[in-house]
Every structure is written in structure tokens, then in C-alpha cells.
Phi, psi and omega in degrees: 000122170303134173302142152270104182290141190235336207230134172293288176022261197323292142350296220262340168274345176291287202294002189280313193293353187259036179212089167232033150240123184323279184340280225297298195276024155290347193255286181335303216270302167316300133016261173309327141329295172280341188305297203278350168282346184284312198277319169292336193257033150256350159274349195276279190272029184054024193255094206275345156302311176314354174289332189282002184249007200253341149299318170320315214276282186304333169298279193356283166314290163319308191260019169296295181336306162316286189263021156249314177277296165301320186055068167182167180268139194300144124354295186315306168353279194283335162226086195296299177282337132329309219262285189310313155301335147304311176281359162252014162273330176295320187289340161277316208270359156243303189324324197269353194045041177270333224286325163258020174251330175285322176303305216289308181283341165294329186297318186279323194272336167289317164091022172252000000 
């Protein structure tokens, strides 16, 4: 039986182990990377159908990254907001080069 996560806290060592293939969470980061260079230039230039392109840009990557690399089902399924905070907190913890001290420490509390 899967833990019920109540807390992102709590959350976020979880959703880390479910990305420990380099590729998956490179897809992430790129992924998110673009949602957001996406996002600023349809607000910069007022071109507001590109907002419609911002679940596409971030599931996309992300669910290459799973279910070709990672082998396993996204997160977001069961925990959708969870999910979502946790994947820019990760892009931050790789942009800052924390991302293997956060894995590392996500492994022991999780235990894979």
C-alpha cells in the first residue's frame, strides 16, 4: 500500500526518488526551463494562446522523461499539487547544485 503524503515536506523525498534517472529529471528541468521562458515571453508580448501551450511544454517532458526513462508512473497522477511544487522546487535544487545532496538525503529517508 502506497504512504499518504499530507505535507509537501513530506512529499518532496518521495517525489525526488521517483526521478533517480539523470535523463528523467533532465527532461524535467528542461521541461520547466521552457514552461518558463514560454511564459514570460507570452506575457512580455501579449501573445496569450502560448499560455495554452504551458501543460503541453511541462506534462510533455516530464512524462517522456517517466515513461521512457524512469519507468514508472508521474506523480502528479496521484498527487497533482504536490507534484507540481515539488517539480520547481527541484529545478531549483538543480539550477543551485543542491540536487545531489537532495537525492542523497531523499534515498535515506525514503530508503531506495
Amino acid at each position: 500500500m502506497e504512504k499518504k503524503y499530507k505535507t509537501l515536506k513530506e512529499f518532496y523525498p518521495y517525489y525526488l526518488t521517483e526521478h533517480l534517472d539523470p535523463i528523467c529529471g533532465g527532461l524535467h528541468f528542461v521541461g520547466t526551463a521552457t514552461l518558463l521562458a514560454v511564459l514570460v515571453y507570452a506575457i512580455v508580448s501579449q501573445t496569450w494562446w502560448m499560455l495554452g501551450l504551458l501543460p503541453v511544454i511541462g506534462y510533455g517532458f516530464a512524462w517522456v522523461g517517466h515513461f521512457v526513462f524512469e519507468k514508472n508512473r508521474p506523480a502528479t497522477f496521484t498527487y497533482p499539487g504536490f507534484s507540481l511544487a515539488s517539480d520547481f522546487i527541484m529545478f531549483y535544487h538543480i539550477l543551485t547544485f543542491q540536487i545531489s545532496k537532495k537525492l542523497e538525503n531523499a534515498r535515506q529517508i525514503i530508503g531506495k
